[in-house]
VEXDREN-2710 file (C-alpha; in Angstrom, 1 decimal):
% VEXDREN-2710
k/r/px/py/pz
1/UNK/-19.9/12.8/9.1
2/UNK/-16.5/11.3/8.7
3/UNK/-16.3/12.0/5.2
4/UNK/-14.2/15.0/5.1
5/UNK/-11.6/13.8/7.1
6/UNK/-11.5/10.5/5.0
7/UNK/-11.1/12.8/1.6
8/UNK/-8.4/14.8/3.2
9/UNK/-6.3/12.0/5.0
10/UNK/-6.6/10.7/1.3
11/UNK/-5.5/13.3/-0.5
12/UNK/-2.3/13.4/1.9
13/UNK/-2.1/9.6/0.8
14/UNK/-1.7/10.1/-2.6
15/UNK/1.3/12.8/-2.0
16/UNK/3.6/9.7/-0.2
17/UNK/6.6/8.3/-2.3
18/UNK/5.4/5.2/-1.4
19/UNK/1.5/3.1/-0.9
20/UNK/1.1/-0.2/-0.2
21/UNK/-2.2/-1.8/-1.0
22/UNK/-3.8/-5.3/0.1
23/UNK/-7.7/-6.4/-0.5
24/UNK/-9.4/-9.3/1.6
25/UNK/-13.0/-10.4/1.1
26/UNK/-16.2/-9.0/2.6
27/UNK/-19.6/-10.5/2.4
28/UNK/-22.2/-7.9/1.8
29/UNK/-26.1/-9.6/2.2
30/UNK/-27.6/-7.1/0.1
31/UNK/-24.6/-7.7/-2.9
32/UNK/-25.6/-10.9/-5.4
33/UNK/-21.8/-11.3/-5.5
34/UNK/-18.2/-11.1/-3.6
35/UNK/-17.3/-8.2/-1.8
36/UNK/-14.1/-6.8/-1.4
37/UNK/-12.4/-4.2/1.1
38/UNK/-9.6/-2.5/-0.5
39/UNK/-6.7/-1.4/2.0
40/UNK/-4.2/1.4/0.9
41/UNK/-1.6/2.6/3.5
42/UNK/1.7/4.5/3.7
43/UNK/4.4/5.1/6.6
44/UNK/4.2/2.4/9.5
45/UNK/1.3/0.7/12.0
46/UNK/3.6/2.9/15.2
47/UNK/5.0/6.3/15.2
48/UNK/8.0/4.1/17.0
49/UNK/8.6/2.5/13.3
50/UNK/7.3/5.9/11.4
51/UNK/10.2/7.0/9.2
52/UNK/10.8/10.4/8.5
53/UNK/8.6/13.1/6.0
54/UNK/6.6/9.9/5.8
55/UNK/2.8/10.1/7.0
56/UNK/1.3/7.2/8.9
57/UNK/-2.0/6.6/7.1
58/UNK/-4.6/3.2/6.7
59/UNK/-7.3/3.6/4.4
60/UNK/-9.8/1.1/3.5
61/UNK/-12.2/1.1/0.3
62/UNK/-14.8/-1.1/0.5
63/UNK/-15.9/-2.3/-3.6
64/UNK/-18.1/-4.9/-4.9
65/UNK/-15.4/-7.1/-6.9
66/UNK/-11.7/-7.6/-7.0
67/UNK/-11.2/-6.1/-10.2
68/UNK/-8.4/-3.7/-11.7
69/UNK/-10.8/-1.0/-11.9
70/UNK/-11.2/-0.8/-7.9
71/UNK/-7.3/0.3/-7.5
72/UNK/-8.0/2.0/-11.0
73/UNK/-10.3/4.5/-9.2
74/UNK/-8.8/4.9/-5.7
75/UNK/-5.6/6.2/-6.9
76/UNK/-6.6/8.0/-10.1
77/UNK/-3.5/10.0/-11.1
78/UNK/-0.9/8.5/-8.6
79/UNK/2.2/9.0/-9.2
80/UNK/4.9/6.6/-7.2
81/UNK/5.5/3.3/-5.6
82/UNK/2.9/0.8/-5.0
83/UNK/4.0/-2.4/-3.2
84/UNK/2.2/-5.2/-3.6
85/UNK/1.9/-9.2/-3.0
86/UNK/1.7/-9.3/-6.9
87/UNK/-2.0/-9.6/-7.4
88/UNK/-2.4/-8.9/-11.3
89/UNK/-5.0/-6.5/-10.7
90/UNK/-2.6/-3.8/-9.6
91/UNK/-0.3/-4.4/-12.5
92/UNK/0.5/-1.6/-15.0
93/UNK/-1.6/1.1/-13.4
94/UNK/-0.4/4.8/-15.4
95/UNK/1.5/6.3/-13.2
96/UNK/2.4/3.9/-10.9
97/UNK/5.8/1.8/-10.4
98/UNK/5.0/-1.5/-9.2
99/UNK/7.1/-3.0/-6.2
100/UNK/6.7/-6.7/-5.2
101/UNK/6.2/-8.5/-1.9
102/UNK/9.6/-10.8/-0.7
103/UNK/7.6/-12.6/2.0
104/UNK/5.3/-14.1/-0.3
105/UNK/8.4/-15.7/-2.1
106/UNK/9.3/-16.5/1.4
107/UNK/6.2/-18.2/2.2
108/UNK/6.0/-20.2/-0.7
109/UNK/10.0/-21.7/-0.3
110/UNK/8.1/-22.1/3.4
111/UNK/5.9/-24.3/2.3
112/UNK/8.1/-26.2/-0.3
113/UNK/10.5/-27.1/3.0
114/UNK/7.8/-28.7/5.0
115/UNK/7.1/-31.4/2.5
116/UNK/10.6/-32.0/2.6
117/UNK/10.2/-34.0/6.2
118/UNK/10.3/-33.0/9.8
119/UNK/14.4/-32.0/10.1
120/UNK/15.9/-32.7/6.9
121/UNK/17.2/-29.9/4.3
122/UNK/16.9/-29.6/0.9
123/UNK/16.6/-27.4/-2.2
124/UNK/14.0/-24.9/-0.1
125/UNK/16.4/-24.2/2.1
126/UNK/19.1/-22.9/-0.1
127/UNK/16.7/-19.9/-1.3
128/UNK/15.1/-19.2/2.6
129/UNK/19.0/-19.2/3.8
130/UNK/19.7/-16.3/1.5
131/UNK/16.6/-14.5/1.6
132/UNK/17.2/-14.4/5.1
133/UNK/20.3/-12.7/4.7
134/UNK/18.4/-10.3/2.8
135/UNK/15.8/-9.7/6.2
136/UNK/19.0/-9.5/8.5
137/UNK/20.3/-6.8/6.1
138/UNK/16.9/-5.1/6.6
139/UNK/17.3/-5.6/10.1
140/UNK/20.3/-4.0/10.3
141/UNK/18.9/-0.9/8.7
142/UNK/15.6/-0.3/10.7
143/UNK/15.5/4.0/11.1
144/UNK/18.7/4.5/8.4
145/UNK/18.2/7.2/6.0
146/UNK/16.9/6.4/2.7
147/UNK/20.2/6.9/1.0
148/UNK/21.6/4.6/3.6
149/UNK/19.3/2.2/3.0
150/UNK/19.8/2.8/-1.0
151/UNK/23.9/2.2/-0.5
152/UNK/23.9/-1.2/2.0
153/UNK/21.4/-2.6/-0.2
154/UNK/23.4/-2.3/-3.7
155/UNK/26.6/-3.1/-1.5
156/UNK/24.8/-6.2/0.6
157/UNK/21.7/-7.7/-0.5
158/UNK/22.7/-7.3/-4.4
159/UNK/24.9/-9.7/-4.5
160/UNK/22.6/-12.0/-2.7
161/UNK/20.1/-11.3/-5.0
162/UNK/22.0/-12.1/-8.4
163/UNK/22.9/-15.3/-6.4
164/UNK/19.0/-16.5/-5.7
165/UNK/18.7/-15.3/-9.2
166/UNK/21.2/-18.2/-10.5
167/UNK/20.2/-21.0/-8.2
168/UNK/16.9/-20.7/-9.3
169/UNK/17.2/-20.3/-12.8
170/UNK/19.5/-23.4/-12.7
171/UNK/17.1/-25.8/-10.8
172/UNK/15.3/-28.7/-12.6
173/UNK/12.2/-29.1/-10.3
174/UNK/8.8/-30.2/-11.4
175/UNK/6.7/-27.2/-12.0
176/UNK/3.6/-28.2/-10.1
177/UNK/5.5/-29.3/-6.9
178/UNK/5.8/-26.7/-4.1
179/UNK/9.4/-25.6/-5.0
180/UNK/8.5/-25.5/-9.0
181/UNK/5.4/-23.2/-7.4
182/UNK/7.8/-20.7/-5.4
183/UNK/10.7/-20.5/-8.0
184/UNK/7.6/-20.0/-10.5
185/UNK/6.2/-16.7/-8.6
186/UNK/9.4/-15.2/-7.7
187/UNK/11.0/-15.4/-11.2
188/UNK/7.6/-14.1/-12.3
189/UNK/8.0/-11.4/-9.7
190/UNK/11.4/-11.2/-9.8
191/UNK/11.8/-7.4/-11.4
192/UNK/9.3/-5.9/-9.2
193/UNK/11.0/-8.3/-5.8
194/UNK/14.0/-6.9/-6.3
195/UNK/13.0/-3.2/-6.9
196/UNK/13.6/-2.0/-3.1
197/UNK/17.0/-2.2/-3.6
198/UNK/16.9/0.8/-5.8
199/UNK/15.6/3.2/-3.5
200/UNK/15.7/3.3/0.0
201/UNK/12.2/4.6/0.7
202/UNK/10.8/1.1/-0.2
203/UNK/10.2/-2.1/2.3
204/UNK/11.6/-5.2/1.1
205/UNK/8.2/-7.0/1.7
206/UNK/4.1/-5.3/2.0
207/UNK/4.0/-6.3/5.7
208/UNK/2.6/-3.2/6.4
209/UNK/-0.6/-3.3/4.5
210/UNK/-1.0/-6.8/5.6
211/UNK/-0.7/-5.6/9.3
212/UNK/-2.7/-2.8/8.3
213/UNK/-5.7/-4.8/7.0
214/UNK/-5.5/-7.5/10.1
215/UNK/-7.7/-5.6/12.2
216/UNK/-10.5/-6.0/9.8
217/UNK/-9.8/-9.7/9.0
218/UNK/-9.9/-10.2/12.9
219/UNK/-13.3/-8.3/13.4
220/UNK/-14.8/-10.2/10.8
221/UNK/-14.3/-13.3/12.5
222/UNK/-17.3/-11.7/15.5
223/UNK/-19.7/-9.6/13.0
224/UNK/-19.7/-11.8/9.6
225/UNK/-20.8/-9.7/6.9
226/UNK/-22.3/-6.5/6.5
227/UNK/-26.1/-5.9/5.5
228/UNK/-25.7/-3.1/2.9
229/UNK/-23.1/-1.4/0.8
230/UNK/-23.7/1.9/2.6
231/UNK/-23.1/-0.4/6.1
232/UNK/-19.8/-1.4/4.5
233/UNK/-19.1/2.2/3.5
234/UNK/-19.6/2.6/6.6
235/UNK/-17.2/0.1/8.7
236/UNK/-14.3/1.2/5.7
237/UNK/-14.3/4.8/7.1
238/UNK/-14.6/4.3/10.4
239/UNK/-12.1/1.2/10.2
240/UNK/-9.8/4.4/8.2
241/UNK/-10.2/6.9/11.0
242/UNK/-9.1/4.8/13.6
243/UNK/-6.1/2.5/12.2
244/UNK/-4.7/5.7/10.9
245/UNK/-4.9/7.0/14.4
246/UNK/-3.7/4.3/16.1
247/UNK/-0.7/4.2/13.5
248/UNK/-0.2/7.7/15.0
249/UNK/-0.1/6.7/18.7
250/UNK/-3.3/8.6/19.7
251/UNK/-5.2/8.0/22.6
252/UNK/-8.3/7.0/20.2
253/UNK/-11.5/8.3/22.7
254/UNK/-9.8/11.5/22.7
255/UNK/-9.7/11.5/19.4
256/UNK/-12.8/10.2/18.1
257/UNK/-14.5/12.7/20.8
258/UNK/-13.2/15.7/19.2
259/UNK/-13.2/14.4/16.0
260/UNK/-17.3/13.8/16.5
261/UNK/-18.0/17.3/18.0
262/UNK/-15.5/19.1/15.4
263/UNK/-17.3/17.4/12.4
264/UNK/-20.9/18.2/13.4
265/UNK/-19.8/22.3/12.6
266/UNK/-21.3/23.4/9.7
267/UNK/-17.6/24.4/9.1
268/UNK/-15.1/22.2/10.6
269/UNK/-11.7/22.8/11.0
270/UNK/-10.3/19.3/8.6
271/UNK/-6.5/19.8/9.0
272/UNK/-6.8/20.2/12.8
273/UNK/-8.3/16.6/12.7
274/UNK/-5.1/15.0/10.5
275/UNK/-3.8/12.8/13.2
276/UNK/-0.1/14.6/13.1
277/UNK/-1.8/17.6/13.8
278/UNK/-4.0/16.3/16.9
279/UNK/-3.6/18.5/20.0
280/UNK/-4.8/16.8/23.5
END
């Protein structure tokens, strides 16, 4: 039933400047191997953080494996930003301009500092001091137009970038430590990490898809798994319908009522469903 809506909300997904795209595990009974459900999403999880000409959309995928082809499929002839936490699968797709994820750098200095011993400083904290800078610049800029964002970036977090550039590229660390780990990634990252700067429609991080995909990862904690392919199917429109619309601030009974009644038409009218368009 929900099928149409699905098709059109992604058709309006693959018209945004920018996607973001995460993928967490599903166990599927009836699958001999591991399950995946995709997440693609654009705008913001509120319409308090929406920006403008930007649609607020959540769309999950579910596929049986983890591999390029999944991403490969879902956004066919794409053509724009896709922000990721540098998972290889995404890499390279035609089309498509790869952005990178600065709180995974973030997390992984994170974790380099807490082997470092309950209060003291060290090398971790040199890079988390300036890439917060870079998050209070962000901060700063919450609801500024893109050029804004485009200008303050170049003028502010630039700089601050060249100089994270330089520390790390002059640190002798063991490679297999925690620090040698995060310099490692973000380095490897580093062209697609520091391509928000460049245009102020992108996020400095993917915290949206991962917020996006956390209602999932939370619900599978209480039902498991899913029994069937079609089940999981299933649970990825349904899971679609009503994280878009809660992105959008509806009141979701309202919506899935009309949504329900609307779709069992032999004709339904699709674009009144788009959760921008709802009328109360």
């Amino acid at each position: 039933k929900f099928a149409p809506l699905y098709a059109a909300l992604k058709e309006h997904l693959l018209q945004q400047v920018v996607v973001q795209a995460d993928e967490t595990p599903l166990n599927v009974l009836k699958e001999e191997k591991q399950c995946y459900m995709w997440l693609y999403c654009s705008g913001a999880d509120s319409p308090e953080a929406a920006l403008p000409n930007v649609k607020n959309i959540a769309l999950y995928d579910y596929q049986n494996s983890r591999a390029r082809a999944c991403p490969v499929d879902f956004l066919g002839d794409y053509n724009g930003y896709l922000q990721t936490d540098g998972y290889a699968a995404y890499d390279g797709l035609h089309h498509v301009t790869n952005v990178g994820c600065l709180a995974h750098a973030r997390r992984k200095f994170m974790d380099a500092k807490k082997l470092q011993g309950k209060g003291k400083s060290g090398k971790a904290d040199k890079a988390l001091a300036k890439i917060q800078k870079l998050y209070g610049i962000e901060s700063r800029l919450k609801g500024a137009p893109a050029q804004e964002r485009k200008a303050e970036r170049q003028a502010l977090a630039k700089p601050i970038l060249d100089e994270l550039y330089q520390w790390m590229t002059t640190q002798k660390v063991i490679g297999s430590s925690p620090l040698g780990k995060a310099i490692k990634y973000t380095l490897g990252q580093w062209s697609k990490l520091i391509r928000y700067i460049d245009d102020g429609h992108l996020s400095i991080d993917n915290n949206r898809a991962e917020r996006a995909i956390k209602p999932l990862v939370i619900g599978r904690k209480n039902w498991l798994f899913s029994n069937t392919p079609n089940g999981a199917d299933a649970s990825a429109m349904l899971y679609s319908i009503i994280e878009t619309a809660k992105a959008n601030g509806l009141i979701l009974y309202d919506y899935m009522v009309k949504c329900m009644k609307e779709l069992a038409k032999a004709e339904p009218d699709i674009d009144a469903l788009l959760p921008w368009n709802f009328k109360h």
